[in-house]
C-alpha positions, -999 to +999 in steps of 0.1 A: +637-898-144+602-893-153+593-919-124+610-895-099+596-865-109+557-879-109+565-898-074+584-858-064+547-842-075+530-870-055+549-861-022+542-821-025+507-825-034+506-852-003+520-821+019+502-790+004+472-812+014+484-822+047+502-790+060+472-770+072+459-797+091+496-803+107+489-764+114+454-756+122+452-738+152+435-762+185+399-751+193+388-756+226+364-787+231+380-805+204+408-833+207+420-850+230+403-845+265+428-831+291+408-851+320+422-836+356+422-876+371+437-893+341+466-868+333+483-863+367+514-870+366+512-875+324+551-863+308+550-832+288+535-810+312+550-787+332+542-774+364+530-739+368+551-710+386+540-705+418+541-675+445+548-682+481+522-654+488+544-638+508+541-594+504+582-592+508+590-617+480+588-606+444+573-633+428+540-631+414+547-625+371+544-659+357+557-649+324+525-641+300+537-613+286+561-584+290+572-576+325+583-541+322+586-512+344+571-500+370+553-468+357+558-435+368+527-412+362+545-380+382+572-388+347+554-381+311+577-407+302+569-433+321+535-429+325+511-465+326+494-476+290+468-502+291+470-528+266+448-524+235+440-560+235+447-592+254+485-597+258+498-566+243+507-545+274+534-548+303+525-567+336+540-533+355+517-508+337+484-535+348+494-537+378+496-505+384+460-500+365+448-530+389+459-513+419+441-475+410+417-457+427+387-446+409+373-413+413+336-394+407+356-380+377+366-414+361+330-424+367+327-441+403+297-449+411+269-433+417+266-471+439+297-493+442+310-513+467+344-502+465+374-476+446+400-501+426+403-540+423+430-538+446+408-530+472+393-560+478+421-579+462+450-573+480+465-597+508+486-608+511+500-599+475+477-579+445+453-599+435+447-622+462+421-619+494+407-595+514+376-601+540+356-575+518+321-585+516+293-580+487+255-584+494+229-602+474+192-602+480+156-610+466+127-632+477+115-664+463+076-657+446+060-689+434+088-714+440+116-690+420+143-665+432+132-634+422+158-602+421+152-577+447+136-544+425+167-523+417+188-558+413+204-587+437+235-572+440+226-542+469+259-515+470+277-507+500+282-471+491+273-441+471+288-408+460+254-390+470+233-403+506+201-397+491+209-429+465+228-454+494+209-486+489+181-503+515+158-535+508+128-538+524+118-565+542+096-587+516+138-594+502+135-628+525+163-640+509+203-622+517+238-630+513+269-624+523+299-632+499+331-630+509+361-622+481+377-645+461+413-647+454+423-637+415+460-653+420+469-681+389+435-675+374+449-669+343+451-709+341+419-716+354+407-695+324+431-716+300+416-751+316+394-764+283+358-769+283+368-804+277+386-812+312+362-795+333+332-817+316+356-849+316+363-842+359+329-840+366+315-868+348+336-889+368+329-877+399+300-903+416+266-895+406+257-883+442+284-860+445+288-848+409+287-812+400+265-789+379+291-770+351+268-742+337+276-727+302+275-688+306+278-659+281+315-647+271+312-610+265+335-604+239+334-630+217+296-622+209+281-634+243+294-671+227+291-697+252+317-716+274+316-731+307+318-711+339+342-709+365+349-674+382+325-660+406+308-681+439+281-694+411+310-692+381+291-670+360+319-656+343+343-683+319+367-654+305+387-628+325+380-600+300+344-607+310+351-613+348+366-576+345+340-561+325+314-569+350+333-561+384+343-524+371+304-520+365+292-539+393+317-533+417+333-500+414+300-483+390+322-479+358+304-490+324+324-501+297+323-524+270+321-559+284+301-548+315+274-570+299+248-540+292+268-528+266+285-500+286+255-477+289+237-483+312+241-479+353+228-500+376+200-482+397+198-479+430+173-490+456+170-466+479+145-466+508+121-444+486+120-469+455+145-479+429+159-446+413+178-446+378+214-429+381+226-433+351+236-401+334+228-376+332+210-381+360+216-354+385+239-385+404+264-394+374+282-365+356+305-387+335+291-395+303+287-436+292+305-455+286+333-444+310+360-468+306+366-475+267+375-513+282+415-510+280+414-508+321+393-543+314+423-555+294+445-543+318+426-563+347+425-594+335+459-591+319+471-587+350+452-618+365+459-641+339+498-628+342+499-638+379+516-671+394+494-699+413+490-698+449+521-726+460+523-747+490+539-737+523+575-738+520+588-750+536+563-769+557+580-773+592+601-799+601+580-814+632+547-815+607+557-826+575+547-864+592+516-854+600+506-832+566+519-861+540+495-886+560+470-855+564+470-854+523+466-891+523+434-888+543+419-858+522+416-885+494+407-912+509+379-899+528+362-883+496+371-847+499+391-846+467+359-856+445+350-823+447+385-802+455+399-818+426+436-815+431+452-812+395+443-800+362+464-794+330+460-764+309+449-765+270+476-767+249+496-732+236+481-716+211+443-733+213+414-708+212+393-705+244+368-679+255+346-687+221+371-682+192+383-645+216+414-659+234+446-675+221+463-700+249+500-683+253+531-703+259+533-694+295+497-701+303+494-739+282+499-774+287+507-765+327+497-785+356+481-768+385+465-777+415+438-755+423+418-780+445+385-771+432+366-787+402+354-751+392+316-766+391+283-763+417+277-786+442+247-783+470+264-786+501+234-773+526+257-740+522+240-723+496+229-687+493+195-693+474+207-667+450+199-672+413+224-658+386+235-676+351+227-712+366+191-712+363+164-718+392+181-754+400+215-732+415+196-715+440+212-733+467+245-747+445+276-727+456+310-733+432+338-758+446+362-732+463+397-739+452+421-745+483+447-730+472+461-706+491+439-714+521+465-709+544+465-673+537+430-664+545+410-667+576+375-661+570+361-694+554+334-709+532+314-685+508+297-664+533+332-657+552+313-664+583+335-696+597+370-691+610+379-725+614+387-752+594+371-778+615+339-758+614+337-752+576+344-791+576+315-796+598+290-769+576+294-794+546+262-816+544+237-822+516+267-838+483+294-835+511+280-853+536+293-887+534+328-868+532+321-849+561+308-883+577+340-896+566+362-868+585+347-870+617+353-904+620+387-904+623+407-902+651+414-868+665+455-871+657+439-878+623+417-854+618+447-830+629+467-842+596+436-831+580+435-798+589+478-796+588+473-802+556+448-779+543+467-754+561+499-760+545+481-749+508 
């Protein structure tokens, strides 16, 4: 009996010991690697919920989250609530925040390029495209981009004419980007550190990309690898937000990355002039968003479904896009538009200790068709953000999906074909682009069938 009872001791001790590591909660970066090339395919994983992008169909909540209602704000009852931190809300009341128009008395401006998120993300559902532009500038002095004087990013409009923004003309550097699509981001932001730094180091040394580590606002400006924006400077949707409400619509909060004080000033054709209140151009007092609406953006993101293939494709070219997939490989394209990644697993902490991966967002396999990470394909903007002097002329992977839905291509929105933005690739792309053209025509047709049909 005595025998029993020490070997009964034995086992609990052996658990109490072992429990908490049975338990501990998954950090991002450690564990196994969730490589994109080696786990297609791989058991276990489901495939994310998609949206056939299609304005009539209601399909876009992916299930992070609380759907609920669609608020009412003429009803007391019923009115929208932002959530007070990451998950907590309804994907009705963000949506409804998401798709808001801001006004001088929320804190607009005094330069923005536009009134809500929903402006520029809209078609063909919330969230997605628009043909929306935003303009960078600055000059290169001594071999470096420099930022034009009142910053790179130069404002559409203003809420007073005398502050509308002008460069002068020693800004020898300018560019156009064209809006990104938002739709199944929330995945891309559960995608580990791990898998994006396991894709790329098996890309071939000539075509492998740059992955920059950038600042995630709320976790203490900790650091985790980029992937929103043309340059993916942001890696966390609460920052993404947080920096588009200031830089975009003028509304400091929070995570705008100034700590929520500050404006950005304007270069007008007189000089740069500071607006930020109380300047005689900003009567709302800083910070005006206490960063709920920045919860409620990226909740909303991060609640939406991936962009999912044309269905169905038609009859008379499902021929030509399976052999038009076939060729997209074998011809190189997919080193870069890396088809499929898998999410970290539920409940691993991302975005530097601030995130916890929800069910609905972990272990799921997308297929994004981008590998999130810089490449120089002769395309690039020579604009300098997080990625140092070396990105200059880098521009991020665009992900495919959802191509089909959008008709202004590459990152400057300036090609309307898909031949064409085939034919701009050069410098890393060039032996794919080599590749492409030469194929036979009826070939190079499958290509483009099947790029279309994503």
């Amino acid at each position: 009996m005595m025998k029993l009872v020490k070997l009964l001791a034995l086992v609990l001790f052996a658990t109490a010991i072992a429990l908490p590591m049975w338990m501990a909660t998954p950090v991002e970066g450690q564990g196994e690697a969730q490589g994109a090339r080696t786990l297609v395919g791989q058991s276990g994983d489901d495939e994310a919920p998609t949206t056939d992008m299609d304005a009539k169909t209601d399909d876009l909540f992916n299930g992070f989250g609380i759907r609920g209602t669609p608020p009412n704000e003429c009803d007391t009852n019923n009115e929208p609530e932002p959530p007070t931190e990451r998950g907590n809300g309804t994907f009705e009341d963000n949506l409804f925040i998401f798709s808001e128009r801001e006004t001088i008395e929320d804190g607009l401006g005094p330069t923005f390029n536009d009134t809500g998120c929903v402006e520029c993300h809209q078609f063909p559902d919330p969230g997605a495209f628009a043909q929306n532009m935003e303009f960078r500038a600055g000059r290169v002095s001594n071999g470096n981009f420099v930022d034009n004087p009142g910053g790179q990013l130069i404002h559409a409009r203003a809420t007073d004419s005398d502050i509308v923004e002008h460069i002068d003309t020693a800004q020898t550097v300018k560019a156009f980007r064209v809006v990104l699509s938002t739709l199944g981001d929330g995945f891309v932001e559960c995608i580990s550190n791990t898998s994006l730094i396991n894709n790329v180091a098996s890309q071939p040394s000539a075509q492998r990309g740059t992955l920059t580590n950038v600042p995630v606002v709320e976790a203490n400006n900790a650091l985790r690898v980029g992937r929103f924006g043309w340059k993916a400077q942001h890696a966390s949707l609460q920052s993404f937000s947080g920096d588009a409400y200031l830089n975009e619509m003028g509304i400091t909060n929070p995570f705008d990355g100034s700590g929520g004080n500050t404006e950005n000033p304007a270069s007008t054709a007189e000089g740069v002039k500071n607006v930020t209140f109380p300047s005689p151009f900003d009567p709302a007092q800083d910070p005006e968003d206490d960063g709920d609406d920045v919860l409620a953006f990226a909740d909303f993101m991060a609640a939406t479904r991936a962009p999912g293939r044309q269905n169905p494709i038609p009859f008379s070219d499902r021929d030509n896009v399976d052999r038009g997939e076939s060729l997209f490989k074998q011809i190189g394209c997919e080193v870069c538009h890396t088809d499929t990644f898998i999410t970290a697993a539920p409940n691993t902490l991302i975005n530097g200790g601030a995130f916890r991966v929800p069910a609905a967002l972990g272990n799921k396999k997308i297929h994004p068709f981008s590998d999130f990470a810089l490449h120089n394909i002769g395309t690039g903007d020579g604009i300098v953000q997080n990625g140092g002097q070396s990105s200059a002329n880098q521009i991020r992977t665009a992900a495919l999906w959802g191509l089909r839905a959008r008709n202004r291509l590459m990152h400057d929105g300036l090609t309307v074909t898909v031949f064409d933005a085939i034919q701009r690739h050069a410098g890393q792309a060039t032996n794919a682009r080599n590749a492409f053209n030469g194929l036979s025509s009826g070939s190079r047709s499958d290509v483009i069938k099947f790029l279309l049909s994503l």
